[in-house]
N, C-alpha and C positions, 0 to 999 in steps of 0.2 A: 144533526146527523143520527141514522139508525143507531138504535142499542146494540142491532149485528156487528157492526162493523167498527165504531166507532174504539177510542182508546179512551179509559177513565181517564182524567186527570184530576181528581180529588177523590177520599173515602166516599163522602156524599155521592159521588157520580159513579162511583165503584159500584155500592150499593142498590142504588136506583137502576143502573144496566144490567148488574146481575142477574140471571135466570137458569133453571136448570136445562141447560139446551139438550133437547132430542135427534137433534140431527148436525153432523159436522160433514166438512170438508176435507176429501182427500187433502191438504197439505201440509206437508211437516211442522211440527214446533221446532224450533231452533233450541239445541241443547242448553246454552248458554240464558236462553228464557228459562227453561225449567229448571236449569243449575237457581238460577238466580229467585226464582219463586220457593224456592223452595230452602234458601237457606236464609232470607229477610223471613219465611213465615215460621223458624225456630225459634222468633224472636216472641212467637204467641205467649200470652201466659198462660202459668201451670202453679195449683198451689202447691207451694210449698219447694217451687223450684223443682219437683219432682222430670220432670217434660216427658210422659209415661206413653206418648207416641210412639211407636215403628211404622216407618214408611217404605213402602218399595215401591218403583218406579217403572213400568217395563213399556217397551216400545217394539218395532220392529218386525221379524221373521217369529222371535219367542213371542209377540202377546199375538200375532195371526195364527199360530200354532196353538194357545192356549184356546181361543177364541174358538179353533175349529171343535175343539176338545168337547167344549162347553156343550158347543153345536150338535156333536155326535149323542152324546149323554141328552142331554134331551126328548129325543126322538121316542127314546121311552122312559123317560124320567122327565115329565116337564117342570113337575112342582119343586124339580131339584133335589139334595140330597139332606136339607134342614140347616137349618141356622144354629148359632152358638146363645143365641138370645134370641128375647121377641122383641120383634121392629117394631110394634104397635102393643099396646096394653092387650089381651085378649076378651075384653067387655068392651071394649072402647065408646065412649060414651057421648053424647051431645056436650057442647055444641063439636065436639071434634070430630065425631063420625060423620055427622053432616057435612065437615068441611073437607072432609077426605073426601066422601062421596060425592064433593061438587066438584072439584079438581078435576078426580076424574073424567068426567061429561064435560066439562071445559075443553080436557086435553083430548078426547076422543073425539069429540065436535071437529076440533078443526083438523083432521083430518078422514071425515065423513065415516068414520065406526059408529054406528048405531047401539044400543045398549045389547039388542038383542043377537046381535052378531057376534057372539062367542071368539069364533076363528080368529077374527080379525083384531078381537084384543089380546088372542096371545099369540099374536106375530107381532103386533105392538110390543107387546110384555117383553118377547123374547130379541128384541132389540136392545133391550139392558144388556144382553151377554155377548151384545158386539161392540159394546163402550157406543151405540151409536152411529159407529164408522168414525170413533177420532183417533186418532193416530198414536196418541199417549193416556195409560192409562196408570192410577194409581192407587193403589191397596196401604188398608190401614188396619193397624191388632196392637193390641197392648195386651200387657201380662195380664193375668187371671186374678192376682192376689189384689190387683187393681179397682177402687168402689168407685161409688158414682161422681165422687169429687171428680175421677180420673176420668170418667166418659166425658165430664163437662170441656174438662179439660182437653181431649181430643176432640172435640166441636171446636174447640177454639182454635186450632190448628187448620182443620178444615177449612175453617168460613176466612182464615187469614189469608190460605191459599185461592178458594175462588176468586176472594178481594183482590188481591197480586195479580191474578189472573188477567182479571178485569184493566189492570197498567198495561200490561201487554197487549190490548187489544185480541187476550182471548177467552174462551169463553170455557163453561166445565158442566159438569153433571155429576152431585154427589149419586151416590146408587147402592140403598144400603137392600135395594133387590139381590145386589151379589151374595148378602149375607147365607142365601140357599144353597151357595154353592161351597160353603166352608170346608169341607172337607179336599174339595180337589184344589181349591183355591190354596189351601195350605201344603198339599203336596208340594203342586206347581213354583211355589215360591220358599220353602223347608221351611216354614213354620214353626215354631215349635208347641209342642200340646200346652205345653206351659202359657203359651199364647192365646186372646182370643181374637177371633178376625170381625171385624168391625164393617167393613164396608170397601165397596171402591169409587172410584173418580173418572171419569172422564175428563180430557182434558184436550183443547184444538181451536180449528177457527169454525165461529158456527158458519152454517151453511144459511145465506141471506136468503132465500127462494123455497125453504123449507116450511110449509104452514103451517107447523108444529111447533116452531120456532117464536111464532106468531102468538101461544099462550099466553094472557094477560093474568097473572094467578092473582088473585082481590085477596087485601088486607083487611082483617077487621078494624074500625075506627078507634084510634087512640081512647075513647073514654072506654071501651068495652075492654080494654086491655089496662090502662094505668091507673091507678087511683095517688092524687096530689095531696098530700099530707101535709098543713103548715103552710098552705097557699092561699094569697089573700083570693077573694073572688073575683 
């Protein structure tokens, strides 16, 4: 059965289905799905017990209103109003520039954007501040006073929730693109400056006809990532 459509029925298959979908389908989430994702993935862990997460959750009339917002601001602000953090180290270095840089050209491939086609990747780009078109969308900030133990610690929440996602038979898109829009994003939802905004979520049923959706994203091979300590040969 497609990745699209299909329902996980083990972590393993959770895992393996997962993707960060680009395109959804007009259809509702059922509240009682996201009730329910979202209070199995408080179960993430956090050192020290801390759980240094805030989540808000918005759907509706308020994220089509927000979404217009975004829309409007753009028009002369497209690089956004700045982030609270860097999404990316600012040197970024091999082998990871490279693999950003191929992602890219993967993901713009299959939807026929040429590299030199400017326009056409930032009407791509600017589909991050429609969630996509999924119908649930979800914002993440933790306190300031908060270090890196604690960002790890909200990755873990996150990838608890795509995995959940993935029982449901639906699919997500972290989107730490939103981070650009920190400042309206925090209005939008009262925030408090004491907070910092982290990123958002998509969240829906992907759209099975989408060829975006279609992104194969390559892993690097287990020996370029682990080294076995203590392991006979």
């Amino acid at each position: 059965m497609s990745r699209l459509t299909s329902q996980a029925r083990s972590v393993s298959d959770a895992l393996e289905t997962r993707f960060s979908c680009r395109a959804f389908l007009d259809k509702p989430v059922p509240e009682d799905d996201i009730r329910y994702i979202l209070q199995t993935a408080l179960r993430a862990p956090s050192g020290g017990n801390l759980q240094p997460w805030h989540v808000w959750v918005v759907k509706g009339a308020q994220l089509a209103s927000f979404v217009d917002e975004i829309k409007g601001k753009m028009t002369d602000n497209p690089g956004g109003e700045g982030s609270e953090y860097h999404i990316y180290p600012p040197d970024l270095a091999d082998p990871y520039n490279t693999r950003r840089r191929d992602i890219g050209e993967r993901m713009y491939a299959t939807i026929g954007v040429a590299r030199e086609d400017k326009l056409g990747r930032l009407a791509q780009m600017a589909r991050n501040f429609e969630f996509f078109g999924a119908p649930c969308a979800m914002f993440f900030a933790l306190d300031k006073s908060m270090q890196e133990g604690q960002w790890s610690d909200m990755g873990m929440i996150i990838q608890s929730i795509m995995l959940l996602a993935r029982e449901r038979g639906l699919h997500s898109c972290p989107q730490e693109a939103w981070a650009i829009w920190a400042p309206s994003v925090k209005k939008f939802l009262d925030i408090p400056d004491t907070m910092t905004f982290f990123c958002g979520l998509a969240l829906g049923y992907a759209d099975p006809d989408a060829p975006i959706n279609m992104l194969e994203t390559p892993r690097a091979p287990i020996e370029e990532m682990v080294r076995f300590v203590g392991f006979s040969d």
